[in-house]
C-alpha positions in Angstrom: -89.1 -73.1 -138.8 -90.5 -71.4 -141.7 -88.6 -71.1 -145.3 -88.1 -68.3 -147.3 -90.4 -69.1 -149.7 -93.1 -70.2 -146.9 -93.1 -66.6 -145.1 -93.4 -64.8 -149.1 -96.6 -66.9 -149.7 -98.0 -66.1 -146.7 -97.2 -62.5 -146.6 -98.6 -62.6 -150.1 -102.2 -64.4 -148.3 -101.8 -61.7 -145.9 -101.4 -58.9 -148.6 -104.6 -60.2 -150.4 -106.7 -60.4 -147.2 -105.8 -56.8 -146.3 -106.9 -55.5 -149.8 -110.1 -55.4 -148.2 -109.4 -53.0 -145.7 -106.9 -51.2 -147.5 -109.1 -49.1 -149.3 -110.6 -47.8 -146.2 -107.1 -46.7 -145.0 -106.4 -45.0 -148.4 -109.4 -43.1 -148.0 -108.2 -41.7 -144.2 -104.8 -41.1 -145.8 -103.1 -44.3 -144.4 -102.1 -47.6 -144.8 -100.5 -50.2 -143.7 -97.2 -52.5 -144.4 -96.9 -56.4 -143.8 -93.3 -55.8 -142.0 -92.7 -59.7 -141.1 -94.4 -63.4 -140.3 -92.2 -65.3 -137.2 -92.5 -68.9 -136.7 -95.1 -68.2 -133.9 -97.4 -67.2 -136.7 -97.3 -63.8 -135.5 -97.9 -60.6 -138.2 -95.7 -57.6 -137.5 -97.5 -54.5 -139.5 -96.4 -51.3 -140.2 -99.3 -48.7 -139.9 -98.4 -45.8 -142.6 -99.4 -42.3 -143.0 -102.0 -40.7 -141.2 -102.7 -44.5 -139.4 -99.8 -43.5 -137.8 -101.1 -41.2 -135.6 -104.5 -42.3 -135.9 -106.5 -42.4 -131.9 -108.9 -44.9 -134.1 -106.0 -47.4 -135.1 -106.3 -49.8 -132.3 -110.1 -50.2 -133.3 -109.1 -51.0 -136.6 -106.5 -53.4 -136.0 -108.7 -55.4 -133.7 -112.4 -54.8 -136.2 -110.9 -54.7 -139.4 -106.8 -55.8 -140.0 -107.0 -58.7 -137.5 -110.5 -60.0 -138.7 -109.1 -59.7 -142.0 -106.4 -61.7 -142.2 -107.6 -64.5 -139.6 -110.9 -65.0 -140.9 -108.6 -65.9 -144.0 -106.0 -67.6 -142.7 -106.8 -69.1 -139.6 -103.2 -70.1 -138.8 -102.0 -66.6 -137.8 -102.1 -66.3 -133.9 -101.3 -62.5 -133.6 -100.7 -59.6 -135.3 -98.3 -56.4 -133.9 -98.3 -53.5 -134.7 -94.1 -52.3 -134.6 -95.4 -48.3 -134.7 -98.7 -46.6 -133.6 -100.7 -48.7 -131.4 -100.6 -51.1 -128.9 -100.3 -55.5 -130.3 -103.4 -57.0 -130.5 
């Protein structure tokens, strides 16, 4: 089981592998929140703004936010989004 601490480091590993991306969503008018890290070493995301409602978001969460963070952190299994589109 994961500690407090553990999860805030790694949302802050996951934070500086979306910076990235992030700019890309800014530009569209989105963006996207780290909502939570379980045990299983799965991301739950929050997309924001117009990633919302975007048609394009599942390509983005599979080509950019999911390469992102496990090309960085190889440890992370999944990531969900809790809004918008379908888990990857």
């Amino acid at each position: 089981m994961m500690t407090a601490q553990d999860k805030s480091i790694l949302i802050e590993q996951i934070n500086a592998a979306l910076s990235d991306v992030r700019p890309h969503l800014l530009t569209d008018g989105g963006d996207i929140e780290v909502v939570d890290v379980t045990d299983d070493m799965t991301v739950k995301v929050k997309w924001l703004g117009n990633c919302e409602n975007c048609n394009m978001s599942l390509i983005t969460m599979r080509a950019g936010i999911e390469h992102a963070i496990k090309s960085r952190i190889p440890s992370i299994h999944h990531i969900e989004a809790v809004n918008g589109v379908e888990t990857v």
